[in-house]
C-alpha positions in Angstrom: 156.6 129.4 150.3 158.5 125.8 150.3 158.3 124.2 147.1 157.1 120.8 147.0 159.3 118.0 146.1 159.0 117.0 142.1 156.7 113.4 142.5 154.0 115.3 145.1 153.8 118.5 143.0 153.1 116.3 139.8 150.5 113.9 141.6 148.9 117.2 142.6 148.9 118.5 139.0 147.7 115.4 137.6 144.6 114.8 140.3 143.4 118.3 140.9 141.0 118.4 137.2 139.2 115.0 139.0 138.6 116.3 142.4 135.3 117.6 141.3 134.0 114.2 140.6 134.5 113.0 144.1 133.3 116.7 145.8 130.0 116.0 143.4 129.3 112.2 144.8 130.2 113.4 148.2 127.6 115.8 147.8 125.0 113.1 146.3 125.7 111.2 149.3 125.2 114.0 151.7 121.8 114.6 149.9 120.6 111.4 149.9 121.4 111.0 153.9 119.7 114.1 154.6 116.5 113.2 152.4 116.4 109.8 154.4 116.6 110.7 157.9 113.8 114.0 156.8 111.6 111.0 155.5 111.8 109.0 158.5 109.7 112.1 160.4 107.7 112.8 157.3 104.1 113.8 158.5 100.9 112.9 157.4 99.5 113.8 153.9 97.2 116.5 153.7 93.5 115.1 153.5 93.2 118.2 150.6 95.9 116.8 148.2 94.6 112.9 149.1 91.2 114.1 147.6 93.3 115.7 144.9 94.6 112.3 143.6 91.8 110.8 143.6 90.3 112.9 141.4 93.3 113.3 138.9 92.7 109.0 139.2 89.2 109.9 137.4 90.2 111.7 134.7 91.3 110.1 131.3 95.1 109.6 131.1 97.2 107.1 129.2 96.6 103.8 130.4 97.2 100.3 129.3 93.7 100.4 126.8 90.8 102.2 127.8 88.0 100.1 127.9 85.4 99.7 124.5 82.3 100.4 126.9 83.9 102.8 129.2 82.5 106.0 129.3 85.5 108.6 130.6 85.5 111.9 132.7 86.1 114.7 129.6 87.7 118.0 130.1 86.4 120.5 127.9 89.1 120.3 125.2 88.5 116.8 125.2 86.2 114.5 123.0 86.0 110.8 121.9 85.2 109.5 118.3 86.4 107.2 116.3 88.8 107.7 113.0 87.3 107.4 109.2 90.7 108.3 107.5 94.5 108.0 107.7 97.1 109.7 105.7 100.3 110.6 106.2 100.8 111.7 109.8 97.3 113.2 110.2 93.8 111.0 111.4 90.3 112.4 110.6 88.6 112.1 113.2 84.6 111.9 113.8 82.9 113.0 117.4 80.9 111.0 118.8 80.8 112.7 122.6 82.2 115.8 123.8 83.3 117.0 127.0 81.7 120.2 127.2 78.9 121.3 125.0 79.1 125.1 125.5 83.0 124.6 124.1 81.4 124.8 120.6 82.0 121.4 119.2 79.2 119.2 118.5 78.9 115.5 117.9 79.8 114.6 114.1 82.2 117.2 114.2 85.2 116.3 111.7 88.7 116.7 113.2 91.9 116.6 112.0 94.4 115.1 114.1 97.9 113.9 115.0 99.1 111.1 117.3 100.6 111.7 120.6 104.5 111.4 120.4 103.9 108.8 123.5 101.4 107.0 122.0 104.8 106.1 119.0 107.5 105.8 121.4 105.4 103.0 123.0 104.4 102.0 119.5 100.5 102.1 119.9 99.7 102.2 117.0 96.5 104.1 115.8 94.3 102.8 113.6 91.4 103.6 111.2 88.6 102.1 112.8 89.5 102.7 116.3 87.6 104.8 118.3 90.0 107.1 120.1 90.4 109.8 122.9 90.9 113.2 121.4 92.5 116.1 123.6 93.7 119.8 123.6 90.7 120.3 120.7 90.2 124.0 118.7 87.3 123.5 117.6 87.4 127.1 115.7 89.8 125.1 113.3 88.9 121.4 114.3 91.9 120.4 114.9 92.8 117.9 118.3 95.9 115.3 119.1 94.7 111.8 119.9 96.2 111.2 123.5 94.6 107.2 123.8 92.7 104.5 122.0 90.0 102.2 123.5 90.8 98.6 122.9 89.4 96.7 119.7 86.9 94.3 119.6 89.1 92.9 116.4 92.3 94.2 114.8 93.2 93.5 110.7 97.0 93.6 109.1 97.0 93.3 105.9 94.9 96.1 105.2 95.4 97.6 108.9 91.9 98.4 110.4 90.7 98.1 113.4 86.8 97.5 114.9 85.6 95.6 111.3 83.1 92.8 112.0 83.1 91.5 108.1 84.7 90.9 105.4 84.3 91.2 101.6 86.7 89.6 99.4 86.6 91.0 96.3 87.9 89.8 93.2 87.3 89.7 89.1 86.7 86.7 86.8 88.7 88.7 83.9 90.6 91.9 83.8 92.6 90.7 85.5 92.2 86.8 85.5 91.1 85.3 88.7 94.2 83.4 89.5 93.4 80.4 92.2 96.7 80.6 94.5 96.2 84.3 94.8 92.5 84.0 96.0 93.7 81.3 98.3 96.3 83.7 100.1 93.4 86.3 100.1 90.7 83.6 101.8 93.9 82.4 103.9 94.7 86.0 105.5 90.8 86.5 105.8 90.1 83.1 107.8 92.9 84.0 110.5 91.1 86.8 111.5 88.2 84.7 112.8 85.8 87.8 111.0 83.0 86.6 108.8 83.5 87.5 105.3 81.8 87.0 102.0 83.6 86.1 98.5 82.2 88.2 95.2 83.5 88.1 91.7 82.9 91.3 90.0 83.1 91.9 86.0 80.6 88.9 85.3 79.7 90.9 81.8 83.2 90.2 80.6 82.9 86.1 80.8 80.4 83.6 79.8 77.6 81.6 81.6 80.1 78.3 81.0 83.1 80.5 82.7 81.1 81.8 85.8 79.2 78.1 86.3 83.1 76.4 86.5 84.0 79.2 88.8 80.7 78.5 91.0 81.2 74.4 91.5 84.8 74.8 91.9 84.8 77.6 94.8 81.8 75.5 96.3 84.1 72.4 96.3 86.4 74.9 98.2 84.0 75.4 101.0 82.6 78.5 99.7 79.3 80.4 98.0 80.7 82.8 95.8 78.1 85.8 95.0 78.9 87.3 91.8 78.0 91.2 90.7 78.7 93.4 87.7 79.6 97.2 88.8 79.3 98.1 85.4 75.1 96.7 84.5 74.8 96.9 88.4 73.8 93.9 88.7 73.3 91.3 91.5 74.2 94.4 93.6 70.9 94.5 95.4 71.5 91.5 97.8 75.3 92.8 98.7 73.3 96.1 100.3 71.4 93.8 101.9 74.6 92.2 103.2 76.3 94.9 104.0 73.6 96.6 106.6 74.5 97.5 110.0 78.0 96.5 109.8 81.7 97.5 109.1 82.9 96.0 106.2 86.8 96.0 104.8 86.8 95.6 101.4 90.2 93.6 100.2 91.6 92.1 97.2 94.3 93.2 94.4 94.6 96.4 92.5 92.0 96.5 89.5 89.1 94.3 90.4 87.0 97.3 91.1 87.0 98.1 95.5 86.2 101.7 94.7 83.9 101.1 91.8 81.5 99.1 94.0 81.8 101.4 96.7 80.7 104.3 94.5 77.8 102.2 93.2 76.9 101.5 96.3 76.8 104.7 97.6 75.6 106.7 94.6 71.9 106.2 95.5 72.4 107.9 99.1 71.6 111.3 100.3 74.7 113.9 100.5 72.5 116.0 102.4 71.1 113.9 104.4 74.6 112.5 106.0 75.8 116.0 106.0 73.1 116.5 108.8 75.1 114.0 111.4 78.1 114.7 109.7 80.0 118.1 109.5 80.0 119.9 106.1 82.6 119.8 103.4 84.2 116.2 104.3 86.3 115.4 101.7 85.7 111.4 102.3 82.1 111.4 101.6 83.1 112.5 98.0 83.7 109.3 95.3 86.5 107.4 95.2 89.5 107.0 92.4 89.2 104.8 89.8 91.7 103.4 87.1 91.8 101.5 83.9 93.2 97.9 84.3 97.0 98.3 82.6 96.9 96.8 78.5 100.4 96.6 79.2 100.8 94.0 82.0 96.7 92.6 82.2 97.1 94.0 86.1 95.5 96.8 88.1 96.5 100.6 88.8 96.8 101.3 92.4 94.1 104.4 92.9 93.6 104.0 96.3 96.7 105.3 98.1 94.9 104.7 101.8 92.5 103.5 104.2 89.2 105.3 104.7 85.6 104.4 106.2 82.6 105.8 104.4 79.3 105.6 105.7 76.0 104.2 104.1 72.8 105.5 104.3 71.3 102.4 105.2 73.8 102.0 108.4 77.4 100.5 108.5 80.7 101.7 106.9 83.0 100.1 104.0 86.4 100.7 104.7 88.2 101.1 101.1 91.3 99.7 101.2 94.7 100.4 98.5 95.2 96.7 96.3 98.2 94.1 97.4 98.7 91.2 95.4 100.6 89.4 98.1 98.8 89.4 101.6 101.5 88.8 104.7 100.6 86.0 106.5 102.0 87.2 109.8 98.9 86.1 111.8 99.0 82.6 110.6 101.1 80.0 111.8 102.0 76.4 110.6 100.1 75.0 113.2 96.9 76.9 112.4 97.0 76.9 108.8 95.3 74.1 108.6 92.2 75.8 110.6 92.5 78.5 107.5 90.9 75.7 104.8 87.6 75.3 105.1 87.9 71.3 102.9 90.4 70.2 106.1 87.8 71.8 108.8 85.4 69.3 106.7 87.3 66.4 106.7 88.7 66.6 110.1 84.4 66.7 111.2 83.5 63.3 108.9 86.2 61.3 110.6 85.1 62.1 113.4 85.5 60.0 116.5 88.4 59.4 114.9 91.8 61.6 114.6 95.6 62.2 113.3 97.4 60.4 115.8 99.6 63.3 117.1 97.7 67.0 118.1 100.8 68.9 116.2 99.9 67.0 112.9 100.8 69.3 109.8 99.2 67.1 107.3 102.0 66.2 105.2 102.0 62.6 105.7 102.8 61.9 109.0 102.0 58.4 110.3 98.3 58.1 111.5 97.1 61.3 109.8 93.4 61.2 108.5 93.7 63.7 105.8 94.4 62.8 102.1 96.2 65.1 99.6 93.6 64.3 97.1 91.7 67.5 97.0 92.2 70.5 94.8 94.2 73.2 97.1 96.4 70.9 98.9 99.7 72.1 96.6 98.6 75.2 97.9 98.4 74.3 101.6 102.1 72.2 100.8 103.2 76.0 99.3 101.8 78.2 102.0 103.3 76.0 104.9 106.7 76.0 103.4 106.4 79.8 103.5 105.7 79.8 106.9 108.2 77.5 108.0 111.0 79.9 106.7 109.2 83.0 108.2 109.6 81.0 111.5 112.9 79.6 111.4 114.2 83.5 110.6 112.0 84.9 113.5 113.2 82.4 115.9 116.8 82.9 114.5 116.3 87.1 114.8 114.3 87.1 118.2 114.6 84.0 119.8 112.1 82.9 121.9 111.4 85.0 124.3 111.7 88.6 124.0 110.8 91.7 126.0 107.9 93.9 125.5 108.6 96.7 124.2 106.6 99.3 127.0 107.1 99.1 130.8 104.5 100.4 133.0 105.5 102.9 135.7 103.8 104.4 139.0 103.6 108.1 138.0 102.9 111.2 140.2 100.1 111.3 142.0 99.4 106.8 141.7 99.1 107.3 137.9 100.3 104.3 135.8 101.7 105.3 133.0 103.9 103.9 130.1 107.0 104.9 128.8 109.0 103.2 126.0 111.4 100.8 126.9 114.7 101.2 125.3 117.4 99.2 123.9 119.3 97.9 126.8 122.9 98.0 124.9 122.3 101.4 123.3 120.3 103.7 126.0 121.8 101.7 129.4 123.7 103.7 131.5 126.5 103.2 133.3 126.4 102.3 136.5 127.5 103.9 139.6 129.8 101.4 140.7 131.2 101.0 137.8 132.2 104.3 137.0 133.4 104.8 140.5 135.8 101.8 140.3 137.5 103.2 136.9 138.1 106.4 138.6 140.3 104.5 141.3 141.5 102.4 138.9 143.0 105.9 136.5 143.9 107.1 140.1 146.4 104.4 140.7 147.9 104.1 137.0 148.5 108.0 137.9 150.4 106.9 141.3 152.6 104.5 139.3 153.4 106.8 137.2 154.6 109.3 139.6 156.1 107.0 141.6 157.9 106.1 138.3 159.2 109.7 137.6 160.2 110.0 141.0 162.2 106.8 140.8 163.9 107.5 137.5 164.5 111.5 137.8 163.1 111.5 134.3 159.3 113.2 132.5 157.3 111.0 130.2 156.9 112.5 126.9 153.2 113.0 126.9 153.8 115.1 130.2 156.5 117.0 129.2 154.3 118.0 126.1 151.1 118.3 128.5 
């Protein structure tokens, strides 16, 4: 056998590990040549599998939101209802149809759930309140996996619930002490939703008639009719039931003013039995809720209630009992419709009426031709409020910018199925493209012929050869 001369036989050596790459994209391009001329003399579906896809289009699969009144095709695993409790990583979850009644599941069943690992990647989040699509259900041990949610008629932060249609903002005129900036953030939060809500002040045994008249003619200068209630002689309690028919109602307001005391006062009168009839036996949320002593130490409440649940009333509707924050977020409101929040500027603004602030972005801070006066009560706390804002802003716009993609893309899956899929981080998760990894091979492919040609030039091995 001739030996090769020294610069080929080292060009060979030093090429031979990367012909593999180009045999593979050969390959990949034989493949793809061959699947494109076999497509061009593809033949006609087959009516059976056309008839096939349109029947997988019927059934329920992920979709952008199922729709509130839609009423979808079930499989017999599968069963809508809506959730009455979160914690942790698990949903409890009440039927309200089923797919197939000899499965043995019936409606009111209790199940306890997870969340599809989809449903996170594309962060939809689930949450109490929404009524959901359960799948792969044992009803032996009541267990399912929520694979969708039905869209929400409305949707709450700060505490997260979905589906409520009222508010109750609940707070105490001692024990602690109603403090005015921290109602205002409370009523603030509340108003952005657009729900309806109602304003109560519990412990009325613990101040005086001269205490709770003040309290009255100042929150009615707010825009406001305060009702106020006593958990502990039950009083003024009667015309809250009244109130509270028929709908679903999120209690908020900070930690100690009594949220699960009213609900258990409120509730104490009803038949167990009698829910236990449309609802399964042995749920743990029809039972009373934790209470706590207000701390001597600091004058604040105890945080009892560690997360969101919806209990029924025997009269209709649901309370949704929700754990105390002192400090509501905000994130709904922006400077431009704070002003909408205050129910003294939504007055004012009406009694000027024909006339208005000059420019349609007025903040009402003293711009030239505003209407509004800083002479009523909460305007430091409108000032305070908007300056808080402003920052938020100015970081988001810094941190985001303005636009920004959405974080799910929508797909055309098998069979004409859209379905979402997460879409990542294009820095972290984006792969390298074809091209480019093509053109780096060449480009290690001629530093290798320099080298060579270098060797067989000089007579002489680089180092990191010799040692290779």
């Amino acid at each position: 056998m001739p030996l090769l001369p020294t610069a080929p036989f080292l060009r060979y050596r030093l090429i031979l590990p990367l012909l593999p790459l180009y045999s593979s994209a050969l390959l990949r391009r034989r493949v793809a040549t061959t699947i494109s001329f076999s497509a061009g003399r593809r033949l006609s579906p087959n009516k059976n599998l056309l008839n096939a896809r349109n029947a997988l289009k019927d059934l329920p699969s992920l979709s952008r939101f199922l729709c509130p009144d839609e009423t979808p095709t079930l499989l017999p695993d599968q069963a809508t209802g809506f959730v009455a409790a979160a914690q942790a990583n698990f949903m409890r979850v009440i039927v309200d149809s089923i797919g197939d009644s000899e499965s043995g599941g019936k409606v009111g069943t209790q199940l306890l759930c997870v969340v599809r690992a989809l449903l996170k990647k594309i962060r939809r989040r689930v949450l109490v309140g929404d009524r959901v699509l359960v799948g792969w259900v044992d009803w032996v041990d009541r267990r399912g996996m929520i694979e969708d949610v039905f869209e929400r008629k409305t949707e709450v932060i700060d505490p997260p619930v979905a589906n409520v249609d009222h508010f109750l903002v609940l707070f105490s005129v001692e024990q602690p002490k109603l403090e005015p900036f921290t109602l205002t953030r409370f009523l603030v939060e509340a108003e952005s939703t657009g729900i309806p809500l109602t304003l109560v002040l519990n412990k009325c045994e613990l101040a005086n008639e001269e205490t709770l008249s003040a309290w009255n003619n100042r929150l009615r200068t707010w825009g406001y009719e305060p009702m106020f209630c006593s958990v502990e002689s039950k009083s003024g309690l009667a015309f809250l039931e009244d109130i509270l028919k028929g709908r679903t109602t999120v209690v908020v307001g900070p930690s100690g003013v009594g949220k699960s005391s009213l609900i258990n006062c409120l509730r104490s009168d009803q038949n167990t039995e009698e829910i236990s009839d449309i609802y399964s036996e042995g749920v743990k949320w029809l039972g009373d809720q934790r209470v706590a002593e207000v701390s001597k130490r600091s004058g604040r409440g105890r945080h009892t209630t560690r997360h969101v649940s919806l209990l029924p009333l025997t009269g209709g509707g649901y309370l949704a009992d929700t754990p105390g924050f002192s400090q509501p977020s905000l994130l709904k409101v922006t400077k431009k419709t704070l002003a909408e929040t205050f129910p003294e500027i939504r007055q004012m603004l009406s009694a000027c009426k024909p006339a208005k602030c000059s420019f349609s972005d007025c903040l009402h801070v003293g711009e030239p031709g505003c209407v509004l006066k800083g002479d009523w009560e909460r305007y430091p706390y409108y000032l305070q409020l908007l300056d808080e804002i402003k920052i938020r802003e100015q970081f988001q716009l810094r941190t985001f910018g303005t636009k920004r993609e959405g974080d799910v893309r929508y797909k055309m899956g098998e069979m004409g199925v859209i379905q979402p899929e997460p879409r990542l981080e294009p820095k972290k998760h984006r792969r390298v493209s074809r091209k480019r990894l093509n053109q780096s091979i060449l480009d290690e492919l001629e530093e290798l012929d320099e080298e060579c040609d270098e060797i067989a030039r000089n007579g002489s091995f680089p180092i990191n050869i010799v040692q290779s």
